[in-house]
DOKOLZA-854906 format. One record per residue: residue number from 1; residue in one letter; x, y, z of N, C-alpha, C in turn. Coordinates in pm, whole numbers. Layout:
N
- resi/resn/nx/ny/nz/cax/cay/caz/cx/cy/cz
- NUM/A/X/Y/Z/X/Y/Z/X/Y/Z
...
% end
This chain:
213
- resi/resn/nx/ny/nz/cax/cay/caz/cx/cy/cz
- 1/X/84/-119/0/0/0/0/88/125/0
- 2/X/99/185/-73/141/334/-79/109/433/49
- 3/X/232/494/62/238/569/190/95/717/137
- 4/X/11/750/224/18/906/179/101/983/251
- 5/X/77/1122/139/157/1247/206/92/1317/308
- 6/X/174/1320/411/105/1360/516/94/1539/477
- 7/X/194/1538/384/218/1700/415/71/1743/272
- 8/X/43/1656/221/-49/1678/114/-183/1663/131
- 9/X/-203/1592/244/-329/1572/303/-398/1723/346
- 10/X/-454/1796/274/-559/1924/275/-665/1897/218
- 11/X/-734/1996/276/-870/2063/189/-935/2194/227
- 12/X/-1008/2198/194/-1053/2379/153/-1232/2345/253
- 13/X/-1240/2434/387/-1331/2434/463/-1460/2482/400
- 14/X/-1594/2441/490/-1730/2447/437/-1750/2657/406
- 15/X/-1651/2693/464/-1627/2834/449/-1772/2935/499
- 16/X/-1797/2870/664/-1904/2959/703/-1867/3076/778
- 17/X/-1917/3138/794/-1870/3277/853/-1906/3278/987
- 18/X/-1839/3345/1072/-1855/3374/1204/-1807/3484/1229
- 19/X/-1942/3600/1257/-1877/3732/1287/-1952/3804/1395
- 20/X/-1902/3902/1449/-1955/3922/1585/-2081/3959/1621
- 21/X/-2094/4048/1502/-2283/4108/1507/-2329/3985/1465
- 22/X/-2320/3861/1446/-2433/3794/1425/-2446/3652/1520
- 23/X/-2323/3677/1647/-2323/3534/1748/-2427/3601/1891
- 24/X/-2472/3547/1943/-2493/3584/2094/-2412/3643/2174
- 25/X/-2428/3683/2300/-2344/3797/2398/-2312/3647/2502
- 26/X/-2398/3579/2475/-2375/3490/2568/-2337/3335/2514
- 27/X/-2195/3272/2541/-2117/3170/2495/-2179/3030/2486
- 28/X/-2256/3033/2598/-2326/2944/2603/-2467/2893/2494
- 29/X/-2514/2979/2445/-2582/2993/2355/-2541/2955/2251
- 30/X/-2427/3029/2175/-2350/2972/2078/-2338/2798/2067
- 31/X/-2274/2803/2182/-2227/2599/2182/-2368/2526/2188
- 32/X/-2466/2560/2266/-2614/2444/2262/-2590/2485/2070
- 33/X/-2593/2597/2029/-2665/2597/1842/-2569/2518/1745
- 34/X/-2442/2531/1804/-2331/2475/1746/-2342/2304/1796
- 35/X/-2362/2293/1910/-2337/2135/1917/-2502/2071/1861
- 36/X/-2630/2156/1861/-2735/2102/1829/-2717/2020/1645
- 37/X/-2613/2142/1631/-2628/2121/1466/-2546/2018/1467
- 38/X/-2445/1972/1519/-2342/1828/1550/-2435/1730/1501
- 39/X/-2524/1729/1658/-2593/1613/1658/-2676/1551/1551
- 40/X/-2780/1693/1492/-2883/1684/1379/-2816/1665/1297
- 41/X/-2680/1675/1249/-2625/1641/1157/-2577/1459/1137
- 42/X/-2594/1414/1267/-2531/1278/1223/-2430/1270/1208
- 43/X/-2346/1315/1314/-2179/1326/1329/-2161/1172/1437
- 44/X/-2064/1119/1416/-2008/1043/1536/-1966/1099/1666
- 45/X/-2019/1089/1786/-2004/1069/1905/-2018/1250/1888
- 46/X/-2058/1342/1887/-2044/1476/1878/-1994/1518/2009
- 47/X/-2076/1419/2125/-2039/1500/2227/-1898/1487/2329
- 48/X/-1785/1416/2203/-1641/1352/2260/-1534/1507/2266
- 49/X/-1489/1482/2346/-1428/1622/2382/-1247/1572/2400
- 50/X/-1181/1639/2377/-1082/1631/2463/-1001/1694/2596
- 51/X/-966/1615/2676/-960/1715/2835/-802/1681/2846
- 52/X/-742/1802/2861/-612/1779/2917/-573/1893/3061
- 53/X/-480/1774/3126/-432/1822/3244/-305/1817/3264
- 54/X/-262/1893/3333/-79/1848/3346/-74/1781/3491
- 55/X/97/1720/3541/79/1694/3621/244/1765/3698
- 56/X/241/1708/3847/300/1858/3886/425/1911/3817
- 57/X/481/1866/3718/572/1914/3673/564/1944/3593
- 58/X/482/2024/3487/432/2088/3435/391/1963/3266
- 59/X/418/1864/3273/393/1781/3175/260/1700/3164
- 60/X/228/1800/3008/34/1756/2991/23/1646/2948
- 61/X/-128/1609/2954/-142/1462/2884/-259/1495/2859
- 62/X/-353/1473/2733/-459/1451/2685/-536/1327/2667
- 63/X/-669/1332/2664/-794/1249/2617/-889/1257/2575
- 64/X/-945/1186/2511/-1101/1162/2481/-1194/1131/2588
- 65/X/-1312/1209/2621/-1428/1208/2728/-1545/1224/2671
- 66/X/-1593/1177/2727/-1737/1252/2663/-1842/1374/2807
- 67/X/-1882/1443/2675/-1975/1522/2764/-2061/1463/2783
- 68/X/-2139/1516/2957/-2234/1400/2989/-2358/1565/3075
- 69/X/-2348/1666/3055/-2410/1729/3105/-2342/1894/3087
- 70/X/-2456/1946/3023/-2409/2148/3018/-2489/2227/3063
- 71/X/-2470/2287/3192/-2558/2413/3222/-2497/2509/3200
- 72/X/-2567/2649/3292/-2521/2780/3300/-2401/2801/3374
- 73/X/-2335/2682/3413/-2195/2672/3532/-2145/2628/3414
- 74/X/-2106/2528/3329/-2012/2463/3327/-2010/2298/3205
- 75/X/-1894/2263/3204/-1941/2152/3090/-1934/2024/3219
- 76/X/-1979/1932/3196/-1947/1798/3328/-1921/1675/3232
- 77/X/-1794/1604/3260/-1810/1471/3221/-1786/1391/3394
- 78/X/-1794/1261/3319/-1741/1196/3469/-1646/1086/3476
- 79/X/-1512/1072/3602/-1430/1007/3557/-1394/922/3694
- 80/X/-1332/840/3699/-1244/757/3829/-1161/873/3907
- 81/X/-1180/943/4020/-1115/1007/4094/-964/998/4127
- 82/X/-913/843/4086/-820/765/4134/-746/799/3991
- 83/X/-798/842/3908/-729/783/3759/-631/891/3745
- 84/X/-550/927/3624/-419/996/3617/-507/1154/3606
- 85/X/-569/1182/3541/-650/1250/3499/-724/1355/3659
- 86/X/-726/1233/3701/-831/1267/3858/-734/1351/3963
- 87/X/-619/1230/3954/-534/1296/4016/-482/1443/4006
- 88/X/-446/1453/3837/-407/1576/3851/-466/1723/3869
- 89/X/-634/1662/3815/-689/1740/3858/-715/1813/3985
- 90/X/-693/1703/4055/-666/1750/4233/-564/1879/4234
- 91/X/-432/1801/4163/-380/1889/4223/-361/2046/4143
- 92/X/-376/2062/4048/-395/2155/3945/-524/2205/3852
- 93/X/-643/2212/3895/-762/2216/3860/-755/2322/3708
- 94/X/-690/2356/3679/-675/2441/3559/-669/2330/3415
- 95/X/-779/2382/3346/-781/2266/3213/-829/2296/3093
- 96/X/-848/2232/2979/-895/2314/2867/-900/2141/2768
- 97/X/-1060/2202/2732/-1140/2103/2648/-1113/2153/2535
- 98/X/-1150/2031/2434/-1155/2037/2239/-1237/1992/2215
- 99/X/-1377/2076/2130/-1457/1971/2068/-1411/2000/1917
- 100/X/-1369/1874/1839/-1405/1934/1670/-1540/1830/1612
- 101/X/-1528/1911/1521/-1619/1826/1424/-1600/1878/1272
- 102/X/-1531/1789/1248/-1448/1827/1136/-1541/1815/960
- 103/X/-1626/1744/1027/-1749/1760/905/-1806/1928/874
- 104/X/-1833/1988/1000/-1903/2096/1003/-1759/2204/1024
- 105/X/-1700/2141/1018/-1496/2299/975/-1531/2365/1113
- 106/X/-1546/2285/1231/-1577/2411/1319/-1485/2345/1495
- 107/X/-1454/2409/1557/-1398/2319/1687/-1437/2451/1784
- 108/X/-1420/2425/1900/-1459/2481/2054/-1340/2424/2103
- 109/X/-1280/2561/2175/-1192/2546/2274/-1258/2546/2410
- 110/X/-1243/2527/2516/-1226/2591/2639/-1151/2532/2749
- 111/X/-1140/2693/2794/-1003/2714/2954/-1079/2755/3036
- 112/X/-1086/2663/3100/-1134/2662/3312/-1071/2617/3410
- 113/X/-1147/2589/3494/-1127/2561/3652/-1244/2421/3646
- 114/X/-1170/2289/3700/-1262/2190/3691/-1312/2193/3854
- 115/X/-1389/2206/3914/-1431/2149/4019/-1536/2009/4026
- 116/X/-1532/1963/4172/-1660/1846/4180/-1747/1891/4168
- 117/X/-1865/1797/4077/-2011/1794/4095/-2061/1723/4228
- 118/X/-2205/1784/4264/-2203/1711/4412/-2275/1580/4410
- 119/X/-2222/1527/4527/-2258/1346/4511/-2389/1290/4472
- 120/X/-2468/1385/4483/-2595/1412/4430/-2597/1344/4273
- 121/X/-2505/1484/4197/-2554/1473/4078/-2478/1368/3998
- 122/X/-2337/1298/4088/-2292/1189/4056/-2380/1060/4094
- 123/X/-2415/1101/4195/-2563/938/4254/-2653/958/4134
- 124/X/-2716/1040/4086/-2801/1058/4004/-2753/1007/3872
- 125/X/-2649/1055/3793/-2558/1012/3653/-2540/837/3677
- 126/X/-2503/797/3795/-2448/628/3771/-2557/554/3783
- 127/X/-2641/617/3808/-2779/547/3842/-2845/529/3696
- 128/X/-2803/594/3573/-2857/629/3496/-2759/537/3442
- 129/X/-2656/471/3431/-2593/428/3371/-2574/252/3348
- 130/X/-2585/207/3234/-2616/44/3201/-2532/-46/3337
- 131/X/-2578/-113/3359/-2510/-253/3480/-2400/-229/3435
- 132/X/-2378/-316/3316/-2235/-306/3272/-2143/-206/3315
- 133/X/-2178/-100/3284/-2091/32/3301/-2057/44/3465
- 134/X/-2165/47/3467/-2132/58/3715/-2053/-68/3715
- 135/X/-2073/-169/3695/-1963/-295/3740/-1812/-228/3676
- 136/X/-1812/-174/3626/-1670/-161/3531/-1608/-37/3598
- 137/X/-1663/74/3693/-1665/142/3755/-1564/84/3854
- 138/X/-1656/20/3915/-1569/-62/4044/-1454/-182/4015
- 139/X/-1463/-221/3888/-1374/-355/3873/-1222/-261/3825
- 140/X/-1270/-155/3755/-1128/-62/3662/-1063/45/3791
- 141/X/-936/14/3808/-853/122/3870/-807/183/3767
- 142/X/-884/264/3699/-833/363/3562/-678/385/3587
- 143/X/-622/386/3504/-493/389/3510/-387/356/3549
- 144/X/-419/232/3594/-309/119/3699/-293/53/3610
- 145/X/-162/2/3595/-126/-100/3560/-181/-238/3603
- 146/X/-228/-303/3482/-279/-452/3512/-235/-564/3393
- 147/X/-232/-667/3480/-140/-817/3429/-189/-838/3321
- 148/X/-276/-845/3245/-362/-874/3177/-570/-839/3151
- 149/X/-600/-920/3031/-714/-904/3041/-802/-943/3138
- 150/X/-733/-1086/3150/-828/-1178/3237/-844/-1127/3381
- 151/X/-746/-1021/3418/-745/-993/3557/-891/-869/3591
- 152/X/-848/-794/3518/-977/-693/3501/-1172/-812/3473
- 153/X/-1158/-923/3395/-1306/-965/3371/-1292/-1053/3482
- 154/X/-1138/-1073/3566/-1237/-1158/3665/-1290/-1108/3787
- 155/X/-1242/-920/3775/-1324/-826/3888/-1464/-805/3844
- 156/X/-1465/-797/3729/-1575/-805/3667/-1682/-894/3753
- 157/X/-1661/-1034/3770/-1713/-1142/3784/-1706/-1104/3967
- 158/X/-1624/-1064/4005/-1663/-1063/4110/-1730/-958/4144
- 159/X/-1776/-863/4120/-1879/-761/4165/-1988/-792/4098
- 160/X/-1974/-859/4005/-2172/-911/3939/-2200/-995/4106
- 161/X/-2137/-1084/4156/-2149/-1157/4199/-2187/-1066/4380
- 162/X/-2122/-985/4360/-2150/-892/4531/-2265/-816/4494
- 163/X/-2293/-748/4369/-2403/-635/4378/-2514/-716/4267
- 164/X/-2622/-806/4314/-2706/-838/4230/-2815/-807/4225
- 165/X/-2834/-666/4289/-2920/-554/4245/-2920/-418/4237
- 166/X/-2891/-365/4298/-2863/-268/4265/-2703/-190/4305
- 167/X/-2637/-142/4171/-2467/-98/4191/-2461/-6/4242
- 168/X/-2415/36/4370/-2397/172/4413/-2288/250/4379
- 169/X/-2286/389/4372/-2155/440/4295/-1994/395/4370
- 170/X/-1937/409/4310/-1821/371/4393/-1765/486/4397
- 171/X/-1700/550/4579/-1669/704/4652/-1561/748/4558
- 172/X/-1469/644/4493/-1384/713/4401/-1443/733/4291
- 173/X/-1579/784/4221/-1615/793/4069/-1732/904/4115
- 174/X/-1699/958/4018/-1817/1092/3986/-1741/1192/3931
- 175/X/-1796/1303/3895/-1801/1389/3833/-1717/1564/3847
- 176/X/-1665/1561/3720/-1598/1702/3742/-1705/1840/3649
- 177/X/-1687/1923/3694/-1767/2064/3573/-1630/2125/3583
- 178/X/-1644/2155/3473/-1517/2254/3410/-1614/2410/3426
- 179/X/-1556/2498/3506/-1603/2619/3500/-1536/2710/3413
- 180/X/-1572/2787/3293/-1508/2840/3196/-1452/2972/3226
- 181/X/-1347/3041/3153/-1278/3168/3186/-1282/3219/3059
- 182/X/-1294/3095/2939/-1282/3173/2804/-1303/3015/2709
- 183/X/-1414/3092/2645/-1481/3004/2510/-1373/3039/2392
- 184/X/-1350/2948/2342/-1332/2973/2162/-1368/2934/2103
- 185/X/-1431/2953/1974/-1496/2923/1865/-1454/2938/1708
- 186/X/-1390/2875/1663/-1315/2824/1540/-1390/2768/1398
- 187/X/-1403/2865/1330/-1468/2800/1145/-1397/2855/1087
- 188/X/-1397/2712/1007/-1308/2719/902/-1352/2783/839
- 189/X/-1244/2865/740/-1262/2966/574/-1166/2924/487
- 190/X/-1183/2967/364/-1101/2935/240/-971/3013/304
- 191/X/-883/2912/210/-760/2957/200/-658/3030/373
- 192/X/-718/2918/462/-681/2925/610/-742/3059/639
- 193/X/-820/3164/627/-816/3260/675/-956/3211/769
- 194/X/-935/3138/871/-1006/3115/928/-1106/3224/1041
- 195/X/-1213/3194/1052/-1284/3301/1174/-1242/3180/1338
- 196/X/-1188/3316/1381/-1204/3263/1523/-1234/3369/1655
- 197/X/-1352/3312/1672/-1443/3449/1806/-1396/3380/1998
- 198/X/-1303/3482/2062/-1303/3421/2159/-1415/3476/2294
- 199/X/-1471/3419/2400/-1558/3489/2465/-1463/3469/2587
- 200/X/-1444/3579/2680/-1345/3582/2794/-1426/3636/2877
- 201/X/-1394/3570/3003/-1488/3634/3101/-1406/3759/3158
- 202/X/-1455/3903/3162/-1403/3992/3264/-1533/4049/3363
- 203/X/-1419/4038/3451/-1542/4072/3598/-1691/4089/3605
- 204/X/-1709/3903/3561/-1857/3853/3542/-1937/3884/3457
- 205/X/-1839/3926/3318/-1900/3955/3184/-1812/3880/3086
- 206/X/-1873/3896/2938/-1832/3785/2871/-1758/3884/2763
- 207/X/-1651/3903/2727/-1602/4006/2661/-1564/3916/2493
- 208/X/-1569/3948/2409/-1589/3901/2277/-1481/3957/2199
- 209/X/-1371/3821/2184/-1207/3917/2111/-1217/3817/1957
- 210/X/-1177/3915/1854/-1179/3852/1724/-991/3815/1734
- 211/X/-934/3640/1696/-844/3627/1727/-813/3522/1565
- 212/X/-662/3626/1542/-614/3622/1394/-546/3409/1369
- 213/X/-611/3407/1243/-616/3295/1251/-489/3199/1265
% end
């Protein structure tokens, strides 16, 4: 099979415009219209984000998450407290999500502050979530090293076997909200001259910077 060129691999964006008199004052608005059109469009997984954190020495690491909840605070996914991710969030709560969707030439940045959701709204989310998934909760030490497959399905087997009705969350799993400081919003245009609108919060307002592509 023939290599491709990586350096040749282009193309020329759906070339929609994004300009300031015509977005909302408020960021949040933007992303429900922008991610609604994701979805109605029949994109894969629209609502997969990427979350990166560093850890204390200033070295980041990224992932794939999914969004699992957006209000007027904040974006929320939910993860293993214990996991690399969890950890560092502890200790450095400063983070910044990616959504693209490269069908629609368009991606979302954002830079926040992750805090916990309360046990509430994590009791509420796992409750909502397939058997499968809660057993896998408790059987996975996200990010530990393990011997193999068989070691992970035979925790598996042992928590079907302890919880045969109902899975309660396990104290290390639930939920972070990323509280935002600054939205970005990225469409593609011909010939890279891309639009990109950033929304920054200053002293509990949302200030709107046009930022060169």
């Amino acid at each position: 099979m023939k290599k491709p060129s990586i350096a040749k691999l282009d193309r020329q964006y759906p070339d929609h415009e994004l300009l300031e008199k015509s977005v909302p004052k408020d960021p949040f608005l933007l992303f429900h219209h922008w991610f609604a059109r994701a979805a109605q469009a029949g994109l894969l997984d629209p609502h997969a984000m990427a979350v990166t954190t560093v850890n204390p020495k200033g070295k980041p690491s990224s992932r794939i998450v999914l969004l699992k909840a957006l209000d007027t605070k904040g974006f929320v996914f939910y993860t293993n407290y214990h996991s690399r991710k969890g950890k560092e969030l502890q200790r450095h709560p400063q983070t910044s999500l990616l959504f693209y969707w490269p069908e629609l030439g368009r991606q979302v940045r954002v830079e926040g502050r992750a805090v916990r959701v309360s046990a509430k709204e994590s009791d509420d989310y796992f409750a909502s979530r397939p058997r499968g998934s809660q057993l896998s909760a408790w059987a996975s030490h996200q990010s530990a090293v393990v011997k193999d497959r068989q070691e992970l399905e035979k925790k598996i087997k042992k928590y079907e076997a302890l919880y045969k009705g109902i899975v309660p969350r396990p104290p290390h799993w639930g939920g972070y909200r990323v509280l935002p400081e600054a939205i970005e919003f990225w469409s593609g245009r011909r010939n890279r001259l891309h639009d990109r609108l950033r929304y920054r919060k200053k002293k509990g307002n949302w200030k709107i910077e046009r930022l060169a592509p």
